[in-house]
N, C-alpha and C positions, 0 to 999 in steps of 0.2 A: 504494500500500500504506500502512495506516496505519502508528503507532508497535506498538513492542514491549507484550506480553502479558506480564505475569508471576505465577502462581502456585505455591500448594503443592499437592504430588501427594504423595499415600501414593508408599511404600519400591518398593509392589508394580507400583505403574503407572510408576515410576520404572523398575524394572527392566522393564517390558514397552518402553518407548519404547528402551533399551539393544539388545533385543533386535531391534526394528526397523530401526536405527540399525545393527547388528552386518550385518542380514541384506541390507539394503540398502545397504550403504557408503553412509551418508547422512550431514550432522551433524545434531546435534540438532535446530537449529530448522527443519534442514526435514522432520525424521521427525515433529515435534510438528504441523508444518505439515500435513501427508498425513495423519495421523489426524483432525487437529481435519477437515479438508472430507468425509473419508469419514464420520465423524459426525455430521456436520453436515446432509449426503448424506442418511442412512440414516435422521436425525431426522425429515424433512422425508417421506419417505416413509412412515414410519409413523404421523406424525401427521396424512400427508396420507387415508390407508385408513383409519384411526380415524374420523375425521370424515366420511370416506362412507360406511364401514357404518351409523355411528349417525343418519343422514339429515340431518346437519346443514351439510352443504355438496352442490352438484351433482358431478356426474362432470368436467367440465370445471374447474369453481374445485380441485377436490383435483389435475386432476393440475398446474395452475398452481403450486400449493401445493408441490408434490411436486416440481418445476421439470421436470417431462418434458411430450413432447408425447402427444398424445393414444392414439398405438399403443402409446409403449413403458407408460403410465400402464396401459395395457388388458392387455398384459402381464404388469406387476408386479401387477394384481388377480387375473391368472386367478394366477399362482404362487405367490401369497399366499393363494388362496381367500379373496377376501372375499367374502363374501355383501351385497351394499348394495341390492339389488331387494326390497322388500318388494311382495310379493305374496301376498294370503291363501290358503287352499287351496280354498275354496268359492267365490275367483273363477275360480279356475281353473278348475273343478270347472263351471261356468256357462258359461263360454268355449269349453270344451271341447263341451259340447252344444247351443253356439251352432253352433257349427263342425259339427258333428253333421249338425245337422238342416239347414243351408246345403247341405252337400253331398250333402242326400240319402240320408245310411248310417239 
């Protein structure tokens, strides 16, 4: 573990880690502690779906990113709905009566 963190928190976030602290018989530094990794957690996840909606990372580098393996990453997208498949409608729309005509209808 490294050395100690110390900043300034607004009155209000002061009072919320009070609240965690009250509700978890915790002391501070480790109420502080559980927040910063759920944060931290939840940062990594949303900046990991950010960057695969917008095509700028593959499915596998976000869910690295995201520190999950591949199912629970596939998970977190379907409940997230992200949409990261760009696919046009007139390819579809082609594919579709590729398929079509393949099988004869």
């Amino acid at each position: 573990m490294s050395g100690p963190l110390a900043t300034r928190v607004p009155k209000e976030t002061e009072q919320e880690i009070r609240k965690v602290m009250d509700f978890l018989d915790l002391e501070k530094a480790q109420a502080v502690r559980m927040i910063l990794e759920i944060g931290i957690s939840e940062w990594r996840k949303k900046t990991a779906l950010e960057l695969l909606r917008d095509g700028k990372v593959t499915f596998a580098k976000a869910a690295k990113l995201a520190k999950l393996d591949l199912w629970d990453f596939t998970d977190l997208v379907r409940e997230r709905k992200v949409e990261w498949v760009k696919y046009p409608a007139e390819d579809i729309d082609d594919e579709a009566g590729k398929t079509e005509k393949a099988s004869g209808e």
